[in-house]
C-alpha positions, 0 to 999 in steps of 0.5 A, a space after each residue: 472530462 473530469 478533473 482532480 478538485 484541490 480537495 482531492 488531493 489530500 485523499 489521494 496521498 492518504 489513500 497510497 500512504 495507508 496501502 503503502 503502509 498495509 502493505 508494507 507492515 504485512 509483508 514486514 511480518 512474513 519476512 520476519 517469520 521467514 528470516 527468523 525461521 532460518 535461523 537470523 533472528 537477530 537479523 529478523 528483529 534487527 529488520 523489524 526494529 528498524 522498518 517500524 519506525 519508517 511504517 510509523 512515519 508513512 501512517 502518521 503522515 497519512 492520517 496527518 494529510 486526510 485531516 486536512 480534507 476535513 476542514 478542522 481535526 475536531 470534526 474526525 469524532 463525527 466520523 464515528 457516528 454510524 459505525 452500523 451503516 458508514 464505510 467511511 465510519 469503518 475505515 476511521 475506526 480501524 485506521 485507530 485501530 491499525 495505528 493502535 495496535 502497530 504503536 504497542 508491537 513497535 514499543 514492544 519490540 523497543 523495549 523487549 517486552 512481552 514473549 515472542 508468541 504475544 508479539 507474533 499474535 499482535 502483529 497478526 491482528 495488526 495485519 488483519 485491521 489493516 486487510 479490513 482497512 484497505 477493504 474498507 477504503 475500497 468500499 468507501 468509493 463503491 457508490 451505486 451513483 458514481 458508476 466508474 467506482 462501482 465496479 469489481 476494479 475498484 478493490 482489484 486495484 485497491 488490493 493490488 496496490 496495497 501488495 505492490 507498493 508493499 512488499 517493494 518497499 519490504 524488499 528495499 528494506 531488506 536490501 538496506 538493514 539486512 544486507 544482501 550478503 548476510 546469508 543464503 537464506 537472505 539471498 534466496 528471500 530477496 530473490 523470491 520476493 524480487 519475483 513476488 514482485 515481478 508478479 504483481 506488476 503483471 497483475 497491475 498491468 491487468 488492473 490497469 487496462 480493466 480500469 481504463 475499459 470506458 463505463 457503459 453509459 459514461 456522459 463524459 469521455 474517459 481519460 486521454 489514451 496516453 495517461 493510462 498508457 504512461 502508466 503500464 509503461 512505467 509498470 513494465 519499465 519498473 519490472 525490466 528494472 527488477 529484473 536486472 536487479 535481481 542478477 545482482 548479488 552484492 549491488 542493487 540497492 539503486 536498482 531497487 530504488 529506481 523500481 520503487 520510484 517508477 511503480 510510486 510514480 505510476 500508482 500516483 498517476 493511477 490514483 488520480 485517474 481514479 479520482 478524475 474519472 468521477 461522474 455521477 448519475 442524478 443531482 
C-alpha cells in the first residue's frame, strides 16, 4: 500500500488551505450581498473587514508551506516557464493573481477607497481566479499515468471540498462578527447557510465513497476499509452536530466550532488518502 512521502506533506496543507481560502473569500461575497441587500451594510462591511484579514492569513500561510516543497523560494520563478501547456504554471499564476487581487479589495475596504461598484467587481474577479485556481490544482494531479487521480473524482472532490470548508468557515464568521441576534435577516441567512452546508456534507459523503471504489487494474491494494469509513463518519457526525446547532438561536458558537473541527479533521484524512493512493503505470 502506498504511503505519504515527508515531501507530501507540504502539498496537502497548501492544497486545503488554498480551498479553504477559495471557498471561504466566495462564499464571504454573496454573504456580504446578501446581508447588505437587507438592509445591514454596516454589518456587511463590518463582516468583510474583519473575515479578509483571517483569509489573508490562511492563503499566505499556504503559499508559505507549498514553498517549502520546492527546495529554495528563488526556484517558484521557473514554475512560470510553460504557461502554454503546465497546469502546474497555471495554478502558480493565478495563486499570484488571486492573492494580488484579494490584497487590493482588503486595502480598499480598509482604507475606504474606491465606490461600492469597483469593489463588488474586484471581488467578483477574485472569485473567478480563485474557481480557475482550485480547477487547476485538480487538473494538476489529472495525470494519464497515475490512474487513481485521473478520473472524474479528482475535481469532484476538489470542488466539493473547496465549498464545504468554505462556507463553514463564513458560517462561523458570521456567528462570531455578525451576531446571530443582530436581525432577522441575519437568522435567516445563517439558517440557510446552515442547510447549505448540510447539503454539501451529503454530497462529501457521495465523493467519498466514488473515491474509495478500487481502480481497475491498481497493483497495490486500496486503503484500509476503516480509513475511508472514519471519514464518512466524522462527515455525518459533523452534519448531526449542525444540526443541532441550527435549533439554537442565541448559542451556537461551540457548536459550530465543533462541526468545523470534525469536517477539517475528515477533509485532512481525504486529503492524505489522496495522496497515498499514488500508483503509477510505467517507470
Amino acid at each position: 500500500r502506498s504511503a505519504v512521502r515527508a515531501g507530501d506533506w507540504s502539498l496537502i496543507l497548501f492544497t486545503l488551505l488554498t480551498k479553504t481560502f477559495v471557498g471561504a473569500f466566495i462564499t464571504l461575497v454573496i454573504v456580504h450581498w446578501r446581508i447588505g441587500r437587507s438592509g445591514e451594510r454596516d454589518a456587511a462591511d463590518a463582516l468583510a473587514r474583519r473575515s479578509l484579514p483571517v483569509l489573508a492569513c490562511l492563503l499566505a500561510l499556504a503559499v508559505m508551506v507549498s514553498l517549502t516543497h520546492l527546495g529554495s523560494p528563488s526556484r517558484a520563478l521557473y514554475s512560470l516557464d510553460n504557461l502554454a501547456a503546465s497546469w502546474l504554471s497555471r495554478e502558480v499564476l493565478l495563486v499570484c493573481l488571486v492573492a494580488g487581487c484579494g490584497a487590493v479589495l482588503g486595502l480598499m475596504l480598509w482604507r475606504a477607497w474606491g465606490s461600492r461598484s469597483l469593489r463588488r467587481v474586484l471581488a467578483a474577479l477574485t472569485a473567478a481566479f480563485g474557481l480557475a485556481l482550485v480547477f487547476a490544482m485538480s487538473r494538476v494531479y489529472m495525470l494519464a499515468t497515475v490512474p487513481p487521480w485521473d478520473r472524474f473524482a479528482t475535481p469532484l472532490a476538489f470542488f466539493s471540498t473547496t465549498a464545504l470548508l468554505g462556507v463553514l468557515t463564513v458560517t462561523a464568521m458570521v456567528v462570531i462578527i455578525v451576531r446571530v441576534t443582530a436581525s432577522d435577516a441575519v437568522r435567516r441567512l445563517l439558517h440557510r447557510l446552515t442547510l447549505v452546508v448540510l447539503g454539501l456534507l451529503g454530497l462529501r459523503l457521495v465523493t467519498i465513497l466514488i473515491t474509495a471504489l478500487p481502480v481497475a487494474g491498481a497493483p497495490v491494494p486500496g486503503p484500509a476499509p476503516w480509513v475511508p469509513a472514519l471519514q464518512g463518519a466524522l462527515v455525518v457526525i459533523a452534519a448531526v452536530t449542525l444540526w443541532a446547532a441550527r435549533g439554537r438561536a442565541r448559542s451556537p458558537t461551540f457548536l459550530v466550532f465543533l462541526a468545523i473541527l470534525l469536517v477539517s479533521g475528515a477533509e485532512l484524512l481525504g486529503t492524505v488518502l489522496f495522496f497515498a493512493s499514488y500508483w503509477r503505470l510505467g517507470i
